[in-house]
C-alpha positions as CSV (number, residue, x, y, z in Angstrom):
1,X,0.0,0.0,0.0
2,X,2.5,2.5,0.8
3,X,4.6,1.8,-2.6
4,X,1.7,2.7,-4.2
5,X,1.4,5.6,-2.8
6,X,4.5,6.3,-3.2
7,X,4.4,5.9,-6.7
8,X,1.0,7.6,-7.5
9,X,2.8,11.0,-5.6
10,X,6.1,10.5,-7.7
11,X,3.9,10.7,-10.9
12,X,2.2,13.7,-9.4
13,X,5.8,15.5,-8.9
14,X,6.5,14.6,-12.2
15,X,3.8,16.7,-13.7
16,X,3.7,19.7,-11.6
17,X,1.4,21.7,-13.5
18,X,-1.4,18.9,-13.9
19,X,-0.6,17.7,-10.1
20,X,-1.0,20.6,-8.2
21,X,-4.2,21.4,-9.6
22,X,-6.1,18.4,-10.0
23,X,-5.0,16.0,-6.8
24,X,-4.8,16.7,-3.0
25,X,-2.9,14.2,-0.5
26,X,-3.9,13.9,3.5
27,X,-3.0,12.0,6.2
28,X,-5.0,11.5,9.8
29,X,-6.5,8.9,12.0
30,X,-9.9,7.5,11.2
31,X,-13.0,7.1,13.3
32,X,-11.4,4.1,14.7
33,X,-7.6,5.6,15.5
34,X,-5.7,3.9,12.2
35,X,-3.6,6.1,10.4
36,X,-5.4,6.7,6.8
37,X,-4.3,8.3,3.3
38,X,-6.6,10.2,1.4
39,X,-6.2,12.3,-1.9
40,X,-8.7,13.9,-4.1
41,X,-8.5,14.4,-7.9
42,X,-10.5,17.0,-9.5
43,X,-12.4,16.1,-12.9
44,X,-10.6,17.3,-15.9
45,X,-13.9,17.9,-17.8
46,X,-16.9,18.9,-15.1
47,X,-16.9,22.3,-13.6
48,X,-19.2,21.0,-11.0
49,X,-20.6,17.5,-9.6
50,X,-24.3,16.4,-10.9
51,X,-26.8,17.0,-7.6
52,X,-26.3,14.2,-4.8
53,X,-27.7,10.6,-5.7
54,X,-27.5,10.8,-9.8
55,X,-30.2,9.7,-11.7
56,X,-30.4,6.0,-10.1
57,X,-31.6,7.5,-6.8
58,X,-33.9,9.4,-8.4
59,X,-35.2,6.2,-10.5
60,X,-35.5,4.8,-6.2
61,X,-37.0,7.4,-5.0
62,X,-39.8,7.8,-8.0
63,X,-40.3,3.7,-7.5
64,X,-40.5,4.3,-4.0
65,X,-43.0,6.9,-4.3
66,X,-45.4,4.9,-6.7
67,X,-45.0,1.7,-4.1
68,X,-46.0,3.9,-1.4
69,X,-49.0,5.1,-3.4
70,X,-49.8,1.4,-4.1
71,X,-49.7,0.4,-0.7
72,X,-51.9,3.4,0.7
73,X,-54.6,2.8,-2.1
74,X,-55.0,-0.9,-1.3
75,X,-54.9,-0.2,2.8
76,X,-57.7,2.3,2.0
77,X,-59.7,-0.2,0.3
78,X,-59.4,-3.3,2.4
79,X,-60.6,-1.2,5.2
80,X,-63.6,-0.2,3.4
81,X,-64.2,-3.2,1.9
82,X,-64.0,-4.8,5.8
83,X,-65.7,-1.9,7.4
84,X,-69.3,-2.4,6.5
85,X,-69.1,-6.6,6.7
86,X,-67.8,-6.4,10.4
87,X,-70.9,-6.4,11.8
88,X,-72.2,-9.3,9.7
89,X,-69.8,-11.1,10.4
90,X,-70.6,-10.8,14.3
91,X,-74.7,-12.1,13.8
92,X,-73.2,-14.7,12.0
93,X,-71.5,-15.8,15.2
94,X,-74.0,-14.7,17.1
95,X,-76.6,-17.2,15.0
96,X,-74.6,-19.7,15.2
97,X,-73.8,-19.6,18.7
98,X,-77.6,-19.3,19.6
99,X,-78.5,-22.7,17.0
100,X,-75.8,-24.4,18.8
101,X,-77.3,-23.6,22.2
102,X,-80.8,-24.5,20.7
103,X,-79.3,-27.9,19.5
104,X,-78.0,-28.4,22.8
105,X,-80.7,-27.8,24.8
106,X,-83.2,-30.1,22.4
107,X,-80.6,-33.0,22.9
108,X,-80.5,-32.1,26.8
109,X,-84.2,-32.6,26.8
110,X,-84.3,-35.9,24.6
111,X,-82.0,-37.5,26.9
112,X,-83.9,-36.4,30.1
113,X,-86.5,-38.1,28.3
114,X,-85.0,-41.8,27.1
115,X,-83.9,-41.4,31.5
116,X,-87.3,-41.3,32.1
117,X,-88.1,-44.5,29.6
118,X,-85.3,-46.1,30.8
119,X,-86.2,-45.9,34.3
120,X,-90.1,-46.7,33.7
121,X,-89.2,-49.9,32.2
122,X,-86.3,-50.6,34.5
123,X,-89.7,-50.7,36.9
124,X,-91.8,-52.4,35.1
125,X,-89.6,-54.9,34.5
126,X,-89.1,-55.3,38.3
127,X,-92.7,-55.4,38.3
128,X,-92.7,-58.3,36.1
129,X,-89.8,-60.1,38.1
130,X,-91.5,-60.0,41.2
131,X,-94.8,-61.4,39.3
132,X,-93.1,-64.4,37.9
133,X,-91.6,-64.7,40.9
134,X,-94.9,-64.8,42.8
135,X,-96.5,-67.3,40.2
136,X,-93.7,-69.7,40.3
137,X,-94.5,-69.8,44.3
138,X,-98.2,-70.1,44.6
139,X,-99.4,-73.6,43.4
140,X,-101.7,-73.8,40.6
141,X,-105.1,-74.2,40.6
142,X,-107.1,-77.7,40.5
143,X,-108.3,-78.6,37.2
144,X,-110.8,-80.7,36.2
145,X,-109.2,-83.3,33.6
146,X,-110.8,-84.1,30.4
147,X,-113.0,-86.9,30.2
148,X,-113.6,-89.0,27.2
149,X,-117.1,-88.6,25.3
150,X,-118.2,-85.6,28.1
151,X,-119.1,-83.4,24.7
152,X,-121.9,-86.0,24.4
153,X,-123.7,-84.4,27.7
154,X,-123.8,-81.5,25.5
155,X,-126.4,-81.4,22.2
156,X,-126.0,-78.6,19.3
157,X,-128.3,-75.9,19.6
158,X,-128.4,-76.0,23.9
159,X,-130.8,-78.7,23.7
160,X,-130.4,-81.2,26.3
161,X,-128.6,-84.7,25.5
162,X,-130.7,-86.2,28.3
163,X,-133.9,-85.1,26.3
164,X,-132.6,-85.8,23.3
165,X,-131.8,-89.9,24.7
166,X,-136.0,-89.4,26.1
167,X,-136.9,-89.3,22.8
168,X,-135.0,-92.0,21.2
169,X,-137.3,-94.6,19.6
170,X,-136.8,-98.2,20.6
171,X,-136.1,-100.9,17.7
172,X,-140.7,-101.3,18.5
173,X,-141.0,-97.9,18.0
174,X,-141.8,-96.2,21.1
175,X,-140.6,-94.0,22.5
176,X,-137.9,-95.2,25.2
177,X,-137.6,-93.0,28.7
178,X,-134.5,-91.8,30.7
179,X,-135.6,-94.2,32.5
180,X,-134.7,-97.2,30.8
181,X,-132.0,-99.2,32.5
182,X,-128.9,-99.6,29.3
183,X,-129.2,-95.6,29.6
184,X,-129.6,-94.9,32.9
185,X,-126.6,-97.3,34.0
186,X,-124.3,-95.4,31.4
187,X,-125.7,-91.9,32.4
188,X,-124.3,-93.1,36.2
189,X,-121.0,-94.3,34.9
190,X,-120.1,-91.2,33.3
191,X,-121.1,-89.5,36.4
192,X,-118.8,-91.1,38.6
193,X,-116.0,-90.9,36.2
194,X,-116.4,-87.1,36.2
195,X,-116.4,-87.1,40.1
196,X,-114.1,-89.3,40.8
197,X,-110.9,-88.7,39.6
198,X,-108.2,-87.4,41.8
199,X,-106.6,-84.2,41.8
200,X,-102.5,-84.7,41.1
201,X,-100.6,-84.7,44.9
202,X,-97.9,-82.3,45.1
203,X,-94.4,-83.4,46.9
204,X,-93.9,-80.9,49.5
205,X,-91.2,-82.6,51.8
206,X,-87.7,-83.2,52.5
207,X,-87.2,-85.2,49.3
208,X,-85.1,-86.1,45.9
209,X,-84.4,-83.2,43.4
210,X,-86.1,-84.1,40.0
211,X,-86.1,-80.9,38.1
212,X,-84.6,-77.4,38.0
213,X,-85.7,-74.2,36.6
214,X,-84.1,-71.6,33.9
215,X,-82.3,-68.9,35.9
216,X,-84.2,-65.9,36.9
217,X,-81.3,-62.9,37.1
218,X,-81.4,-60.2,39.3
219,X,-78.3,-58.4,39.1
220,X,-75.0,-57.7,37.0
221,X,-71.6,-56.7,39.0
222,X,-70.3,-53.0,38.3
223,X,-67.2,-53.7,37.9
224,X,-64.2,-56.6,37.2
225,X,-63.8,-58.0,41.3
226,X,-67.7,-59.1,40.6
227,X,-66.3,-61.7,38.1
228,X,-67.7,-64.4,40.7
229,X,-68.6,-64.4,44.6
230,X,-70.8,-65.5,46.6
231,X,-74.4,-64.5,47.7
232,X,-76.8,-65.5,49.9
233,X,-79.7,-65.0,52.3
234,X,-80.0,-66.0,55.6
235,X,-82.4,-69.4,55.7
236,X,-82.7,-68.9,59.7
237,X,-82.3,-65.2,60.2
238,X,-81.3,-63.5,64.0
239,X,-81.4,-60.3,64.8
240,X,-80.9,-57.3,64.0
241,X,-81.9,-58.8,60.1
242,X,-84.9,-60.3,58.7
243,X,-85.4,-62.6,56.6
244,X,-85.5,-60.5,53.7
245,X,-81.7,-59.3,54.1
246,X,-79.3,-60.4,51.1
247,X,-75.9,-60.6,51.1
248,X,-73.0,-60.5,48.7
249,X,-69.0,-60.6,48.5
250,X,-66.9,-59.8,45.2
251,X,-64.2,-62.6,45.4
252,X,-62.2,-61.5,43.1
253,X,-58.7,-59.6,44.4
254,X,-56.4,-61.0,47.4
255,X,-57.6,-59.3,50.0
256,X,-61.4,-59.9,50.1
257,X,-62.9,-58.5,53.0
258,X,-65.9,-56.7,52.0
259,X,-69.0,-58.0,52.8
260,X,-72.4,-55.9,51.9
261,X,-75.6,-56.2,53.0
262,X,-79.2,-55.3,50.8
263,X,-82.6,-54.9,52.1
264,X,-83.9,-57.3,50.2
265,X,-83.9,-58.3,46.4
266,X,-84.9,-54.8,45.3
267,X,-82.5,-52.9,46.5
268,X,-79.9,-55.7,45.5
269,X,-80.7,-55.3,42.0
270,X,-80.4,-51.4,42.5
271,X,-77.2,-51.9,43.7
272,X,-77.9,-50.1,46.9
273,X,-76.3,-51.4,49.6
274,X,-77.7,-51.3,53.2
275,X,-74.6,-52.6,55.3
276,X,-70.9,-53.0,54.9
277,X,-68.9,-55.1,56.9
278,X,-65.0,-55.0,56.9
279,X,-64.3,-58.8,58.1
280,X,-61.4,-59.1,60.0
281,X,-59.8,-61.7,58.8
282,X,-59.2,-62.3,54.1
283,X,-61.9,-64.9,52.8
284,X,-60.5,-67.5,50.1
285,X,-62.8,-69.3,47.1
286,X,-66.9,-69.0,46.8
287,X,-67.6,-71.3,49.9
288,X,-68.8,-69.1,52.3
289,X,-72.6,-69.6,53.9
290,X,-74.6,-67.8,55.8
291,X,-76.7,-69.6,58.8
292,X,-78.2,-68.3,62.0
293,X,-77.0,-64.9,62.2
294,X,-73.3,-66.2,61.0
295,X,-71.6,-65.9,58.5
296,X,-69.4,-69.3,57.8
297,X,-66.1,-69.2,55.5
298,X,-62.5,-70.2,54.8
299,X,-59.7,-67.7,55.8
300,X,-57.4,-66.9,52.7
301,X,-54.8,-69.4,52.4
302,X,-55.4,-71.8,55.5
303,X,-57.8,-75.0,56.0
304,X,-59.0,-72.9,59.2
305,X,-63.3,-72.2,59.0
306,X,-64.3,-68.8,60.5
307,X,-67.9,-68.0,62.1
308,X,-68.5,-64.6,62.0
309,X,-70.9,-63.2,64.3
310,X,-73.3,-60.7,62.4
311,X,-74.7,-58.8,65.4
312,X,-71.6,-58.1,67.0
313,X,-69.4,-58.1,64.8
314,X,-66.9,-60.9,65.6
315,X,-64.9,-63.2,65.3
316,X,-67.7,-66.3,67.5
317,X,-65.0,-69.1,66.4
318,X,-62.7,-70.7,64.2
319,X,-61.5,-74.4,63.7
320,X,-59.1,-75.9,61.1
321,X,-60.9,-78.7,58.9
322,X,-58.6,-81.5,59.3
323,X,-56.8,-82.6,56.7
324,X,-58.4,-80.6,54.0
325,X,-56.7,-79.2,51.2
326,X,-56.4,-75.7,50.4
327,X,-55.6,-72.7,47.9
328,X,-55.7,-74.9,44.9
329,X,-55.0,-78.1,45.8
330,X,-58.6,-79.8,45.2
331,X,-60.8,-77.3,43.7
332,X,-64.0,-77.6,41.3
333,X,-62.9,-77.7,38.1
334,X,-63.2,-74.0,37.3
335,X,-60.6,-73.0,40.1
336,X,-61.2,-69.8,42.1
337,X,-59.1,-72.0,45.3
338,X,-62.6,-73.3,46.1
339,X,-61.6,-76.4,48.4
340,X,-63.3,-75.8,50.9
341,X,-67.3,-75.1,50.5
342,X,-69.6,-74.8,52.9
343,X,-73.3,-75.2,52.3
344,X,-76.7,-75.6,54.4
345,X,-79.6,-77.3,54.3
346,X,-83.0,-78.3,56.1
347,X,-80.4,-80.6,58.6
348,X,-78.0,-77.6,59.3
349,X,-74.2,-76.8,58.3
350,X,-72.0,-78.7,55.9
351,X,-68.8,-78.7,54.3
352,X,-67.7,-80.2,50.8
353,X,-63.9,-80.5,50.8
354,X,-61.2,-83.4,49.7
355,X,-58.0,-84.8,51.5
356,X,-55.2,-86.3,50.5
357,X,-56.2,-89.4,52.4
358,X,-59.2,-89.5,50.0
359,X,-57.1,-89.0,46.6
360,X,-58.9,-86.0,45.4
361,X,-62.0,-87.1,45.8
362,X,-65.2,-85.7,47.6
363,X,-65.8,-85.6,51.6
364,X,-68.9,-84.8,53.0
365,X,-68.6,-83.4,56.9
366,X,-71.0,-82.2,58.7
367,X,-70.5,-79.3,60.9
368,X,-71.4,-78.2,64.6
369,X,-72.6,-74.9,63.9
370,X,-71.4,-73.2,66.9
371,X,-67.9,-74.1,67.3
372,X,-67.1,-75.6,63.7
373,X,-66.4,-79.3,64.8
374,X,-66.8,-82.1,62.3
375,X,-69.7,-84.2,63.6
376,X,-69.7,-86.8,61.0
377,X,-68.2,-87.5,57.4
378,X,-68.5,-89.3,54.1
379,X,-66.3,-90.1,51.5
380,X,-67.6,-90.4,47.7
381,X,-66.3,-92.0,45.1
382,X,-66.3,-88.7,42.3
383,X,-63.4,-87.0,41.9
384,X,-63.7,-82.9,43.5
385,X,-61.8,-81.5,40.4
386,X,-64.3,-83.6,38.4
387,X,-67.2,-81.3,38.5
388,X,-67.7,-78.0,38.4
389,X,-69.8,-77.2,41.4
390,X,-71.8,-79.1,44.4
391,X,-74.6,-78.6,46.8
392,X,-76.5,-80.5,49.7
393,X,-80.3,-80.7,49.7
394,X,-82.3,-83.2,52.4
395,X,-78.6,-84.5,53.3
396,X,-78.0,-85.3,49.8
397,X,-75.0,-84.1,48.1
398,X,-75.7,-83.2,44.4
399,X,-73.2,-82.5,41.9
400,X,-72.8,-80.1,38.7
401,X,-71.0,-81.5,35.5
402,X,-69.9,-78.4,34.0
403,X,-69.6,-74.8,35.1
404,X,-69.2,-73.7,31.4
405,X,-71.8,-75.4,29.2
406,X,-75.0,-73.7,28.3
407,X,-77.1,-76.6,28.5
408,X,-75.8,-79.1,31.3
409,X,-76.8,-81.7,34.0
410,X,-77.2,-82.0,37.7
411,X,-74.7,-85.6,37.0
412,X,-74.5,-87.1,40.4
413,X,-76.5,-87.2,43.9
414,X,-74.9,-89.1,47.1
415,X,-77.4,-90.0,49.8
416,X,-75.9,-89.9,53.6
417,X,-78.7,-92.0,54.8
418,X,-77.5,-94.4,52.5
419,X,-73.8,-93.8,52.3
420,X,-74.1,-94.5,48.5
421,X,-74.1,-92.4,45.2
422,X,-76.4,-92.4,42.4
423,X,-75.7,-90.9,38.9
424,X,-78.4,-88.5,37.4
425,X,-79.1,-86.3,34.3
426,X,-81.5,-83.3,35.8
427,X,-81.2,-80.6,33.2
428,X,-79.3,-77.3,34.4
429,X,-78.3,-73.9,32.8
430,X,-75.6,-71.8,33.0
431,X,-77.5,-69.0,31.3
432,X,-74.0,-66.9,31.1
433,X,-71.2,-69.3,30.7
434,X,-69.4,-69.3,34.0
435,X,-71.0,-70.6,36.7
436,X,-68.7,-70.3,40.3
437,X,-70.8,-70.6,42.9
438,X,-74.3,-72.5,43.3
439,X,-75.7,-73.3,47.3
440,X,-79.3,-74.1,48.6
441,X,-81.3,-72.1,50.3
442,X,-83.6,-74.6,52.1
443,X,-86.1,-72.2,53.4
444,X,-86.9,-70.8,50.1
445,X,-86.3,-73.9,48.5
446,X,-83.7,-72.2,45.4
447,X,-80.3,-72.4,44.1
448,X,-78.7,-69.1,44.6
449,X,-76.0,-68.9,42.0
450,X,-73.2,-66.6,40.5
451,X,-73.0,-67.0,36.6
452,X,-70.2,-64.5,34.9
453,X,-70.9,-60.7,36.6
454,X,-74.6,-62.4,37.3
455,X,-76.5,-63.2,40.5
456,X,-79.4,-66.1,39.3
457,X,-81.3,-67.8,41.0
458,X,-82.8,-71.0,39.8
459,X,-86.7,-72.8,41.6
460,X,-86.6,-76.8,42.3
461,X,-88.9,-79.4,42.1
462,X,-88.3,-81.9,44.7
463,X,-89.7,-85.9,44.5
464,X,-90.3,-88.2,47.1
465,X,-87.4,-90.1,48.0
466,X,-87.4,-93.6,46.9
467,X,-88.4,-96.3,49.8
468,X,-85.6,-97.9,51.8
């Protein structure tokens, strides 16, 4: 840099008359403190400099100018053209917002009004449940059977057969009479037949099961721990509950300890409970029972029976069930840990269990209710994990093929009077598939049973028990 500057001011020396007119050398520190050099030429052919920013600036500025213009004109119209459609623009809202609210409101009241079918038919069809219910229970009426040639009594017309026999020529030619003996004798034989036949004797003892009914439901679970359980109703009630008192565990969790009480079938199938009870000790499988003011089960993963005291609250007593196997190691065949299951009938407390002394197959023991000893047993000759279910009726152990099947069979009955067993085939549902827990209520004389979420209940037909 500097030998060119050097150079440029040598040439300038070297023409003195052109140099010291037309270019100018300086030296001095810039804005920034370097040392700069700075000469100036004048034009050899313009007296004076065009005016500041030349022709291109002016070509910018007149551009700038008409974009300015442009802009201003289109800002101007956009906010007139905006202006007057503002205020459309807010009814349109507005009518829209009020459409929506009228939309919502006519759904608001259509669904008040389904509720309001809903519940109606919810009632009525309570109303039809407790019907069915009271026609299953009150016996029918006596009927007068059929008898053979009794349309004869009757002539066409209203005329009266009897007259109509009066005036029957005989093979003579007169006229016979009612009174003629051939017709009189068979006028008193179809007389007596009408009178005289016996009205059909209903069974209404302690006696052989010979039919059960299609399951009457009266309540779905809420919720995934009503899977299966247990319910029940008291057969001899105590105080403080009545007879009419339902109760119901979820089994479904490890720690079941829950056990609520309804006050009575309707408010079961409401799902309102009356009473919960937080037992003290976990319950294990669908075996529990409930007898005299007690509720009977098996503590969770021990052979040890519990009676639970529902008036005070307690713990009355507990005994271990000897040698009976527990938390899956002779179940039914659907599982749930249900070896040990306690049932009642019209001759008191039972348990169904198996031992390892019996090879998997059923005991029979029946129970002191008060402090839980075994009073008596009886080994069977069907396997436990053979069948899906069991329950005791007139101290008869009866026995469910399937828990599963739609359409299955009551398959097996043994008889403690007779210490021997007896196949059967007496028709039974399992309405939803999944049947884990069937007991007898003797007082009522039903199956209580929970089927998959369901609570059924199924009405039996009892025979009289074969002669010994």
């Amino acid at each position: 840099m500097f030998l060119l500057l050097s150079l440029a001011l040598l040439g300038f020396l070297a023409r003195p008359g052109d140099a010291q007119d037309r270019a100018a050398l300086w030296r001095g520190n810039d804005r920034a403190g370097r040392c700069q050099y700075t000469f100036t030429v004048a034009s050899p052919s313009e007296a004076s400099c065009p005016r500041a920013g030349g022709p291109e600036m002016e070509g910018v500025q007149a551009r700038l100018s008409l974009l300015e213009a442009t802009v201003a004109r289109l800002v101007g119209e956009g906010a007139a053209a905006s202006a007057p459609s503002a205020p459309d623009a807010g009814a349109e809202i507005r009518e829209a917002l009020n459409r929506a609210l009228g939309e919502r409101n006519l759904l608001q009241g259509e669904k008040e009004r389904l509720e309001r079918e809903q519940e109606a038919l919810r009632r009525r069809l309570e109303e039809m449940l407790r019907e069915t219910e009271s026609l299953r229970s009150r016996p029918c009426p006596p009927q007068t059977p059929a008898v053979p040639g009794a349309d004869i009594m009757r002539a066409a017309g209203g005329s009266s057969p009897v007259s109509h026999l009066m005036a029957r020529p005989n093979r003579q030619g007169d006229s016979s009479s009612w009174r003629d003996s051939a017709w009189q004798e068979g006028f008193q034989e179809l007389k007596a037949e009408v009178t005289e036949v016996p009205a059909p004797e209903e069974y209404t003892g302690c006696g052989v099961l010979t039919s059960v009914s299609e399951p009457v439901t009266h309540r779905k679970t809420d919720s995934i721990a009503g899977k299966y359980g247990v319910w029940m109703q008291d057969p001899e009630p105590m105080a403080p509950y009545g007879p009419d008192m339902v109760w119901r565990i979820d089994t479904v969790g490890s720690e079941v300890r829950q056990l609520y009480g309804y006050q009575n079938m309707e408010q079961l199938s409401k799902g309102f409970p009356t009473k919960v009870v937080l037992l003290p000790e976990a319950l294990e499988g669908t075996g529990a029972a409930m007898y005299r003011g007690s509720l009977y089960y098996q503590r969770r993963r021990s052979r040890t029976l519990i009676r639970f005291d529902l008036a005070s609250e307690r713990v009355a007593s507990r005994r271990e069930l000897p040698h009976a196997g527990f938390h899956g190691q002779f179940p039914y065949s659907w599982g749930g840990y249900t070896d040990i299951d306690l049932a009642v009938d019209e001759r008191g407390l039972w348990a169904v269990y198996s031992t390892s002394k019996a090879k998997g197959a059923v005991v029979l023991s029946r129970l002191d209710p008060h402090d839980l000893r075994v009073t008596k047993s009886w080994e069977t000759t069907v396997r436990k994990n053979g069948v899906a279910n069991a329950f005791v009726i007139c101290g008869r152990l009866y026995t469910v093929a399937s828990y599963s099947a739609a359409n299955t069979t009551v398959n097996y009955m043994y008889d403690t009077d007779s210490s021997r067993g007896h196949v059967l085939a007496v028709p039974f549902q399992n309405k939803y598939r999944y049947n884990s827990m069937i007991d007898y209520n003797p007082t009522q004389k039903k199956l209580f049973a929970w089927d998959n979420f369901h609570l059924v209940s199924y009405d039996l037909k009892l025979g009289r028990p074969p002669a010994a």
